[in-house]
C-alpha positions in Angstrom: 4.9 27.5 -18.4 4.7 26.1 -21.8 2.4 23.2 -20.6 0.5 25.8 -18.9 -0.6 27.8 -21.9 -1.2 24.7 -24.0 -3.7 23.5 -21.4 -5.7 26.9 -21.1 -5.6 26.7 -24.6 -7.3 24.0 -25.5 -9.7 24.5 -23.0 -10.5 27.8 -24.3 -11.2 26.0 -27.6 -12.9 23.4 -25.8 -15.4 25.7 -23.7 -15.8 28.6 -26.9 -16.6 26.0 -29.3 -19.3 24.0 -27.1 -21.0 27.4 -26.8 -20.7 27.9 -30.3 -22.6 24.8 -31.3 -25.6 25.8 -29.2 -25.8 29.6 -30.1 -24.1 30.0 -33.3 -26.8 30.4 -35.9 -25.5 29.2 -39.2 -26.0 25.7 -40.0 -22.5 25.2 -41.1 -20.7 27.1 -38.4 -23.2 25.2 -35.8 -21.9 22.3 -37.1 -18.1 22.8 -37.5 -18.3 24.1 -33.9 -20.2 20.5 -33.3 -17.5 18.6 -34.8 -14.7 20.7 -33.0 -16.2 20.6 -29.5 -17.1 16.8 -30.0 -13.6 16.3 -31.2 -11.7 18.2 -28.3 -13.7 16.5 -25.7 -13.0 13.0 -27.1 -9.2 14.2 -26.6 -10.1 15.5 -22.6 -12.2 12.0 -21.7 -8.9 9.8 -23.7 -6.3 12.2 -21.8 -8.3 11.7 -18.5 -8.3 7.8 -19.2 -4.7 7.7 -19.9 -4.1 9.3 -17.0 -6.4 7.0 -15.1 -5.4 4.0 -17.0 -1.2 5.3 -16.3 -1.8 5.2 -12.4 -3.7 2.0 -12.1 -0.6 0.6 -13.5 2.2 2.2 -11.9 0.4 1.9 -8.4 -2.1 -1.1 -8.3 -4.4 -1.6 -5.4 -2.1 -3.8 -2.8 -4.6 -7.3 -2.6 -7.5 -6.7 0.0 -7.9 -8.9 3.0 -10.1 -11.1 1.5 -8.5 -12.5 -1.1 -5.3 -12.3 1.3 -7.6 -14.4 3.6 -8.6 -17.0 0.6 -4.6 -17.4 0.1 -3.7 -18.0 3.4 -3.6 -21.6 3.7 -1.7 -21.9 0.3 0.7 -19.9 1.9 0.6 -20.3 5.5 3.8 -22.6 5.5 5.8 -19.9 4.2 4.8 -17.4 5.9 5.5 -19.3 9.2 9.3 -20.4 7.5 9.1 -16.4 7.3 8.1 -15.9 10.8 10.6 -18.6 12.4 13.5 -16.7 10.5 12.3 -13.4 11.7 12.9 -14.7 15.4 16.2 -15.5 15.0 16.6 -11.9 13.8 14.5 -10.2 16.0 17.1 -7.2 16.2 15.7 -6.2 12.5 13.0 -4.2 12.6 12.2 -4.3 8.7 13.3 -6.6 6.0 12.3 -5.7 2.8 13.6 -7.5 -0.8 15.5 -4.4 -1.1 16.5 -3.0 2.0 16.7 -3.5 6.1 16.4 -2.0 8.9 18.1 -2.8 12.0 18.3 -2.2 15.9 15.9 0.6 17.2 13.8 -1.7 18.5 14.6 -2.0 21.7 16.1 1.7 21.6 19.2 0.8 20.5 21.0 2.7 17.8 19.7 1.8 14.2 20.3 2.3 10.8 19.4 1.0 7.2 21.6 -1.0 4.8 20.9 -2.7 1.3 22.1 -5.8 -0.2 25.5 -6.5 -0.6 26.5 -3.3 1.1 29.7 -3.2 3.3 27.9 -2.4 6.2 25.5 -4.5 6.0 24.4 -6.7 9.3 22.6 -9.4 7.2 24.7 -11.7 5.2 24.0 -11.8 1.6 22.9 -15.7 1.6 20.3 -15.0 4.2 18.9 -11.9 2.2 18.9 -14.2 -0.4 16.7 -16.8 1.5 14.3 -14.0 2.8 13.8 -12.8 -0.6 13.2 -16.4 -2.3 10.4 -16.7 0.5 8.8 -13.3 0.1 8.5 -14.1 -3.7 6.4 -17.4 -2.6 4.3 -15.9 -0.5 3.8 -12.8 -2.7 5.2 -10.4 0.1 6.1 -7.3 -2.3 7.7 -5.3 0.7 8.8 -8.3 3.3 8.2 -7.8 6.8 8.4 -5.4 10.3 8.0 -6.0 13.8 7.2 -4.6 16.5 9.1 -4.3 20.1 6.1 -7.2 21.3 7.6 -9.3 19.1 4.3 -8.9 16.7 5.2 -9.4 13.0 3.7 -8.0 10.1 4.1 -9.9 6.6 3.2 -7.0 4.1 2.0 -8.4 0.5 1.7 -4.3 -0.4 0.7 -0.8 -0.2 -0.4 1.9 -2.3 -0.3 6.3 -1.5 1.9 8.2 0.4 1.9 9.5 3.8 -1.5 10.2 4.7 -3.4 8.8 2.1 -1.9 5.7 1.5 -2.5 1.5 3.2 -1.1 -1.7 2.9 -2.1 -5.4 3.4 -0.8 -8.0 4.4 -0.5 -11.1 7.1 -0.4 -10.3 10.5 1.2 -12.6 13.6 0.1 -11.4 16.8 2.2 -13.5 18.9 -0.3 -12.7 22.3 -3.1 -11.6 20.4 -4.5 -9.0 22.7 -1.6 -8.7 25.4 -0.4 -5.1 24.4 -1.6 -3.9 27.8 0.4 -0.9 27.1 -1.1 -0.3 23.4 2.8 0.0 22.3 2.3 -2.2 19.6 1.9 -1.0 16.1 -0.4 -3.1 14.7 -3.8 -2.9 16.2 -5.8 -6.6 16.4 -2.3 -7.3 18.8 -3.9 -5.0 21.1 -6.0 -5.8 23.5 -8.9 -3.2 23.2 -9.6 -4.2 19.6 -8.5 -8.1 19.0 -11.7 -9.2 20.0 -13.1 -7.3 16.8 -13.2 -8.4 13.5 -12.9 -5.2 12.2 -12.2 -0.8 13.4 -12.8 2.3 12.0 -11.1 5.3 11.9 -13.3 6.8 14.9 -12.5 4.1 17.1 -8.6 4.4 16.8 -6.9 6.2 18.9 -3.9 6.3 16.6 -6.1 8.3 14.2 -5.7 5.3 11.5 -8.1 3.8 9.6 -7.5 0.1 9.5 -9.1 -3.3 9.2 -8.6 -7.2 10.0 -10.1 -10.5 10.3 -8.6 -13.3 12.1 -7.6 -16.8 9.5 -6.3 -18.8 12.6 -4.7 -18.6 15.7 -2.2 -15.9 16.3 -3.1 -14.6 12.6 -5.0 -12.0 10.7 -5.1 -10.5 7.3 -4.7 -6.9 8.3 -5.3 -3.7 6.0 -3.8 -0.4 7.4 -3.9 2.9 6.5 -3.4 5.8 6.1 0.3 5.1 7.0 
């Protein structure tokens, strides 16, 4: 509440005294009114800009597919160490640096664990080994797959809920043969992995997304809103 008075305060200074330096008619009160509107909107544009500059930082832009695309062969080596691992887990369904998720997939009973935990279904030196490889591929949030047995190498993300999209490298291991549109990742399906690219108004999922193929089986793939 507090805040709240503070803010409508200084915008009540802010808005009096720029209508004070146009209708005032002394030349000294013009002019402090001048000075004090100039001075309390150079606070509102530097308040604005910290504010600006604050969320830039805390929650960059995840890469965009085309400079994921220009780092692809740099990294595709990894990412198919990455992938080769992921099919000798294929009962996770996420593995992120800090947490997984497991079963579900097939529609068995799932759950989530983090390293080190008791419970936990992954052993700690293969966590380990995941997390070595995200960090060398730049993969801020791992990997998750689908029940196709499509995989999805995320290098980040940025929003929540419905306003929010990540990137990252996409292995579509039948590009095209989700007959049944099950999968989750669209350029696996078979109505749009002949496009380089879909709009909101052509998926049926109500998602805007889009992709460009790097080499056989992969993409660069941008989707959102999650």
């Amino acid at each position: 509440m507090i805040i709240l008075f503070l803010i409508l305060g200084y915008l009540s200074v802010l808005l009096v005294s720029t209508i004070l330096s146009f209708t005032t008619k002394g030349p000294s009160a013009k002019r402090t009114a001048r000075i004090t509107a100039l001075i309390m909107g150079g606070l509102l544009i530097m308040v604005v800009f910290g504010l600006w500059l604050t969320a830039r930082l805390l929650f960059p832009e995840p890469p965009s597919i085309s400079v994921l695309a220009k780092h692809f062969a740099e990294r595709r080596s990894t990412l198919e160490e990455i992938h080769a691992m992921s099919n000798q887990d294929v009962h996770f369904s996420r593995i992120d640096p800090t947490f997984i998720n497991y079963g579900g997939i097939d529609g068995t009973p799932g759950g989530q664990s983090s390293p080190g935990s008791s419970d936990s279904p992954l052993a700690v030196d293969r966590w380990a080994a995941y997390r070595a490889l995200f960090l060398k591929a730049k993969l801020d949030q791992g990997f998750t797959r689908d029940a196709d047995g499509n995989v999805y190498f995320m290098a980040g993300s940025v929003g929540l809920l419905n306003n929010g999209h990540t990137t990252g490298y996409l292995y579509c291991r039948e590009p095209g043969s989700s007959a049944s549109q099950s999968s989750a990742f669209q350029p696996c399906m078979s109505v749009t992995s002949n496009h380089g690219s879909q709009d909101y108004s052509d998926n049926p999922r109500r998602e805007a997304y889009s992709f460009q193929k790097v080499a056989e089986h992969w993409f660069v793939f941008d989707q959102g809103p999650s």
